[in-house]
N, C-alpha and C positions, 0 to 999 in steps of 0.2 A: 653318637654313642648308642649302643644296641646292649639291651638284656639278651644273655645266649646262654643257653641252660646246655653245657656239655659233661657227655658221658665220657670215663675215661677207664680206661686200662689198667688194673693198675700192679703192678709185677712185685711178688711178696715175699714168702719163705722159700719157695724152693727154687732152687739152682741146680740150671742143666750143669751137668761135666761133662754135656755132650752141645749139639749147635741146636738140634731139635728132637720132639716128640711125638709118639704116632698118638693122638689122643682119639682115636674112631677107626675104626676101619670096616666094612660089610664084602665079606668074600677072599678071596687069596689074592697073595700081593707076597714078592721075594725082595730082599736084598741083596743086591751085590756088594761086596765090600773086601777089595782086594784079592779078585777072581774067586773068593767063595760065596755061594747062593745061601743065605737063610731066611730060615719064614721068616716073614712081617708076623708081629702081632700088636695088639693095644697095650701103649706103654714101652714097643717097642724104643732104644735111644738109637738115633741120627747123625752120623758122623758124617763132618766133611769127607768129599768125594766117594760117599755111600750113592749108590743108584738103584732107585727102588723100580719094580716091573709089578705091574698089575694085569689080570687075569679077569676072564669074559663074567658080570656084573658086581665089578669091584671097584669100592672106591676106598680111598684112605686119606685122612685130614690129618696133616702136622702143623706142628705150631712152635714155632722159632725164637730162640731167647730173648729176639726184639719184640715181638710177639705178630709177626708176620703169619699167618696163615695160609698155605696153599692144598687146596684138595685137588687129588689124581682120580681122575676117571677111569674106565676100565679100558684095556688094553692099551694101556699107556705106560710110558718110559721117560722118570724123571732125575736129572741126575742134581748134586750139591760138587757143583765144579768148584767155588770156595764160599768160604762164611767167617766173619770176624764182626763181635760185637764186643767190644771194650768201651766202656762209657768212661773207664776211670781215665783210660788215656785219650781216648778221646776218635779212639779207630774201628771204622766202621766198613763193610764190604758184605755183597750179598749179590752172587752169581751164582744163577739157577740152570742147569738146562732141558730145556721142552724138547726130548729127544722125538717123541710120538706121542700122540692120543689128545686127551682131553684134561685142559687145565682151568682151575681159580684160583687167580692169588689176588689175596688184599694184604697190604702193605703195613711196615709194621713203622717200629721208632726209627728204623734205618732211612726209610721211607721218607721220613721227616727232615731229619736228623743231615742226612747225605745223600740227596734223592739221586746225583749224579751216583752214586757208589750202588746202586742201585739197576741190576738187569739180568733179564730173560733172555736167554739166546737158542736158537733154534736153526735146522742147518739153513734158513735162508734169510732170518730175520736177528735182530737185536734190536731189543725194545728197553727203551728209558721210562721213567717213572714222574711224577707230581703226585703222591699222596691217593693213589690210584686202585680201584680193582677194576683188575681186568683176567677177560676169558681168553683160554686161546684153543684152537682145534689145529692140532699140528696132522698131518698127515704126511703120506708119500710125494705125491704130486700138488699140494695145495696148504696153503696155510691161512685160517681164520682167526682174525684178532680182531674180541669184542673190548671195548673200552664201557665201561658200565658206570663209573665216576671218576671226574676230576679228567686228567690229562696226561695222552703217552705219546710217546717221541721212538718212532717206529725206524731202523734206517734196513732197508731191505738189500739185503745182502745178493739176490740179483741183477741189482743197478746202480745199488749204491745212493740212492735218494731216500730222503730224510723226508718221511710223513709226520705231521702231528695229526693225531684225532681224538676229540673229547668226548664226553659222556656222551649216550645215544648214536657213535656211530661207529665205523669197523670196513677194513680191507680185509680181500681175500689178496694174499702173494701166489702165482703163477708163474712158471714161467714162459716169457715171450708173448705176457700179455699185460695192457698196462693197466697201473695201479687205481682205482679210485675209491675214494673215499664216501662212503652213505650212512644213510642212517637204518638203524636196525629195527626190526618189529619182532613179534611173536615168531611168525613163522621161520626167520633167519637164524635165532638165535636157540631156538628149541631145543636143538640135540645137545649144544655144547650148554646149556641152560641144568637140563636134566642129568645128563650124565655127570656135573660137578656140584650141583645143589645135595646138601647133603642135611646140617642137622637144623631141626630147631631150636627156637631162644633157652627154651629151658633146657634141651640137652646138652647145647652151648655153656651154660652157664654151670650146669651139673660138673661136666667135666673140666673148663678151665679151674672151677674151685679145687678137684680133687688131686690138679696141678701147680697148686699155688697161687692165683689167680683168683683177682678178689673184683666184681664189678663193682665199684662205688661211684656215687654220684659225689660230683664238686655242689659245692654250694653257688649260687647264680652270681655270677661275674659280668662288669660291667669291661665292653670290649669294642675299644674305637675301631671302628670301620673302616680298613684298610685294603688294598689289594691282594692282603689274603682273608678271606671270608671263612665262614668260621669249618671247620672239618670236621667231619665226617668219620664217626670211627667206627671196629669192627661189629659193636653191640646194634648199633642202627642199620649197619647191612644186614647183620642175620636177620631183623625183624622183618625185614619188609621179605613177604611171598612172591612176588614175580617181579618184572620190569619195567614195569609203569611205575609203580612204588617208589623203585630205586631212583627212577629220575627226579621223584621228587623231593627227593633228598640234598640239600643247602651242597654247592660245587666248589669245592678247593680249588683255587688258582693261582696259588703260590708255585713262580718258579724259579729257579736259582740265577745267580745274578755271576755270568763269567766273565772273566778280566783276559780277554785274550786279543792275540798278535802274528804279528811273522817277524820275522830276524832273517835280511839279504846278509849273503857272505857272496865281496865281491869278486872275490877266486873262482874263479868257475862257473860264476854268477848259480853258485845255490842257495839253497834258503832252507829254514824250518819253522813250524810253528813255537809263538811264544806263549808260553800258557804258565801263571803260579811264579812268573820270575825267571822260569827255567828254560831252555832251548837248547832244542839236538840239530846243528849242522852238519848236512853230509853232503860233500861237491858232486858235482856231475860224472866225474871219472871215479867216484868210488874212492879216491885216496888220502882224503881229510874226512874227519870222524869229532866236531867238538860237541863236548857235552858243556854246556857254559850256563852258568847264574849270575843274573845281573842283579848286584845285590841290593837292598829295601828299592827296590822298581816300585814295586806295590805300593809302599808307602809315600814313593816322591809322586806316583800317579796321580794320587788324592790329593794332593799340595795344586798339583798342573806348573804351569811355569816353566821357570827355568829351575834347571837342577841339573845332579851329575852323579855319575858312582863308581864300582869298581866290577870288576868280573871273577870270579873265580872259576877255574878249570876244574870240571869234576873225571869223576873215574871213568876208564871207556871210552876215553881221546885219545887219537893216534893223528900223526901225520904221516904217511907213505908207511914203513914199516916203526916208525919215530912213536914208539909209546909212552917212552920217558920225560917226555917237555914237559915245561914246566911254565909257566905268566914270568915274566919279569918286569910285566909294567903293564897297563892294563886302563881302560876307563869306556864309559859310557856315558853321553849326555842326551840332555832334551835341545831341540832346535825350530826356531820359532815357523811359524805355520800357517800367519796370514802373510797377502802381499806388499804391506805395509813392514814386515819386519820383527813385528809385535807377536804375541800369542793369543789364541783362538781357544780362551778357557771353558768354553758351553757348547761344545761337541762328542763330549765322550770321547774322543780319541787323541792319542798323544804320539808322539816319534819323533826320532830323534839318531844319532849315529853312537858307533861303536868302534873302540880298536882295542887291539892287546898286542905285543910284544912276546916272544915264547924263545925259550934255549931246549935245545935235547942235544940232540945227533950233531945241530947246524944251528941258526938263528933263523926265528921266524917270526913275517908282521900278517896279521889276521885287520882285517877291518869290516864294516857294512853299514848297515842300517836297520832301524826296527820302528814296531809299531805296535801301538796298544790302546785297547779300547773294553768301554763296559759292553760286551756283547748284548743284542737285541734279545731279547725274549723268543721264542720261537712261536708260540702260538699268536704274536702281537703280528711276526712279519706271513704267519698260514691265515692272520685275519685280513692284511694288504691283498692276499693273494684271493680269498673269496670274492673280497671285495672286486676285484678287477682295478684295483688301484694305478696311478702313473704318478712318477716323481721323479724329478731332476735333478741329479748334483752337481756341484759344482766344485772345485776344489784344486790340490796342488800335489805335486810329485817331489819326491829329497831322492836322489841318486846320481850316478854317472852315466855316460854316454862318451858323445863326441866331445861334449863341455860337462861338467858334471852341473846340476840343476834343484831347484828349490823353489819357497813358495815366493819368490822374488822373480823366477825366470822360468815358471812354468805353470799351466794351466791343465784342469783334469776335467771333463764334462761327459757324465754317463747319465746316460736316459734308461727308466726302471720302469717294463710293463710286467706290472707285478701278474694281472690276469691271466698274460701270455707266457710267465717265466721266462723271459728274454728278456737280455739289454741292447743298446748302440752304445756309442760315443766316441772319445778324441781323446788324444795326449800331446799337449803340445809340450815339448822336453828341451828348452833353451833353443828353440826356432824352429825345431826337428816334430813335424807334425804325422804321430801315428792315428790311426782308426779301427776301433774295435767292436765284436758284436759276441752278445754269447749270452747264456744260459742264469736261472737263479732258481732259489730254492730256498726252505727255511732254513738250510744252516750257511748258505753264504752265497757266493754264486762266482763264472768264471768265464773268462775271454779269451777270443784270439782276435791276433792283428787278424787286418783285410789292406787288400792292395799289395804293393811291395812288400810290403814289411813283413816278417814273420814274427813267432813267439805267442806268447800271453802271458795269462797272471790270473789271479783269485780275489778273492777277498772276501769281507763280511760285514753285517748290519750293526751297526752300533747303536744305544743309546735309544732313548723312547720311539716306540713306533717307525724306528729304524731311519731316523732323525738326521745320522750320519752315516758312509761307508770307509770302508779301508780294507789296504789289502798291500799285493805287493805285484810288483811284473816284470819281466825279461822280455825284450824285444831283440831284435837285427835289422836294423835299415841301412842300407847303401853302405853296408861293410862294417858299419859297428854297432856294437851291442850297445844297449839302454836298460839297468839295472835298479830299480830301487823300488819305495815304499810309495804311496799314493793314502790321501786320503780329500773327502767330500761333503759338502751337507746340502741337505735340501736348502 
């Protein structure tokens, strides 16, 4: 147990009828807001899909009904692509976009609250959040992202790979050059430092007050020691003068906890991700479209076991031109997962199969399989990967083939060099032995057969320090396909 004397926020009399506030601004600065340009001023209000432009030594700081902060540097272009804060219902969204120049943002209740709901897009980056300020220097041909506290989950839009980087360090995005991750100093950070530093404590505090905004201090609270340490809020960033300071500021490392899968559909052998219960199947030939919820998944997950449910078709399913079907019978269960028979409850991962029954135009039977797990942390599995870690899984496959196959008559063995981002391994699938090699990353990672065989598959880290994997894969060997879900543990 730890004494932690935090300062807090804390949001009083006034209410925007707008998303945000200009509370500062030094120099010109327009609004766009439904192709008409108007001056910025202090006080100006901030509407969704308002884009503000800033002019050569302008800066302007807003401040967002969660109490999110971001200052625009000068010659920059920042747009409010959407914003929703409802605490009473309990809905929460905040997507910024870094069109050009020079940005700060520190993070507000949303921040917290729904850190996934939480990002910055830029034309070549989308950046995720953990309770975080970070810089950005967006430019034409280059993009710098300084991470200053806590932790961002970067996925670079000219690769498609998923960077985490923590306090003290920062990528530049190029294109056709590759990504790496360092740490930052004085000299790195200077321009995008300056051009977005903007007020001090007390003019901080002058003006949130004359916005309703009240700093009070809590009274000292005792606060057990947990994997989220204690945070960091906006009054302690403003104090600290440079970048040394801020790193020495206590590091948030709370990060959210997802419950995710795939869902094979054996028509066509496609698939989708499962995520929240819910899954979008689309075949290979384009001409099945199901939108399907497998109902309390979520809650039989947390049981483990055996269990079962039902599905329901949502809006936005069609078969061939068949938009009218409808379930007439429907279910989903769990299926056991060791070789024994039994179930494998201290894995994180669970799956299991699926069918439904459908009437429209004609009669139709849907079937597959699925898979679900507490996904890995990501800065747990970008710690394997500094590390230059190696681990071996071991594990089993549920699907079809030549025989269809389970953890009774199939074997799964993937080799993880976490240093090198590569794997190998094997699938043995009721006698039928494929071999696989391929790639990883912190959000999951992905193979293809070698040899004969053609296809691959995907998958992702589960469970502590990436504990477990799972995924899903489509092969072809000697004329038939091999469809289903796989899952592993060290």
């Amino acid at each position: 147990m730890k004494k932690i004397l935090i300062i807090c926020l804390f949001f009083t009399t006034f209410l925007f009828a707008n998303v945000a506030k200009v509370v500062a601004i030094t120099g010109e600065a327009l609004i766009i807001r439904d192709t008409v340009k108007l001056k910025l001023e202090k006080d100006s209000d901030i509407f969704k899909n308002d884009e503000i432009e800033t002019k050569q030594n302008t800066k302007v700081q807003l401040i967002f009904k969660d109490n999110t902060i971001i200052t625009i540097g000068k010659n920059s272009t920042f747009k409010i692509n959407d914003y929703i804060f409802d605490e009473k219902n309990k809905e929460y969204k905040a997507q910024f976009g870094l069109i050009q120049g020079t940005f700060r943002t520190i993070t507000g209740k949303i921040g917290k609250l729904a850190p996934e709901k939480f990002k910055l897009k830029s034309k070549n980056s989308s950046i995720g959040i953990r309770g975080t300020q970070i810089l950005s220097n967006i430019q034409e041909n280059r993009e710098i992202i300084f991470c200053t506290e806590g932790t961002i989950e970067i996925v670079s839009l000219l690769t498609n790979e998923v960077i985490i980087i923590n306090a003290g360090e920062y990528i530049e995005l190029k294109a056709n050059e590759p990504i790496q991750i360092k740490k930052f100093d004085t000299t790195s950070i200077l321009e995008t430092d300056e051009n977005t530093k903007f007020l001090s404590t007390e003019e901080t505090e002058k003006l949130l007050s004359e916005f309703g905004f009240d700093l009070k201090e809590t009274p000292t609270t005792n606060i057990e020691q947990n994997e989220q340490t204690q945070e960091v809020t906006t009054q302690e960033v403003n104090e600290k003068e440079n970048y040394d300071e801020l790193n020495s500021l206590p590091k948030t490392t709370n990060e959210t906890t997802k419950i995710t899968g795939y869902n094979v559909f054996t028509t066509n052998i496609s698939s989708g991700v499962l995520e929240d219960n819910k899954t979008t199947i689309t075949d290979t030939n384009g001409d099945v479209n199901l939108n399907l919820q497998m109902e309390n998944l979520l809650s039989n997950f947390e049981n483990d076991g055996v269990y079962s449910g039902t599905l329901t078709l949502l809006s936005g399913s069609k078969y061939n031109s068949d938009t009218n079907f409808f379930l007439t019978s429907s279910s989903y269960s769990s299926k056991p997962d060791k070789a024994d028979g039994t179930y494998n409850t201290d894995d994180d991962v669970q799956w299991g199969e699926w069918n439904a029954m459908a009437m429209g135009n004609d009669y139709y039977y849907f079937g597959g399989y699925w898979i679900l797990g507490t996904q890995t942390k990501l800065s747990e599995i970008q710690n394997l990967i500094n590390s230059s870690a190696l681990a071996t899984y071991n594990g089993y496959a549920l699907g079809y083939g030549s025989n269809n196959f389970d953890a009774t008559t199939s074997t799964v063995s993937l080799n993880m060099n976490f240093g090198a981002k590569s794997l190998s391994g094997s699938f043995d699938l009721a006698g039928t032995t494929i071999n696989v090699a391929g790639n990883l990353s912190t959000s999951g990672f992905n193979f293809n057969a070698t040899g004969t065989a053609t296809g691959g598959g995907e998958g992702k880290f589960y469970g502590e320090n990436a504990k477990s994997v799972g995924g899903k894969f489509n092969f072809n060997e000697a004329g038939y396909d091999y469809a289903g879900v796989f899952k592993a543990s060290k």
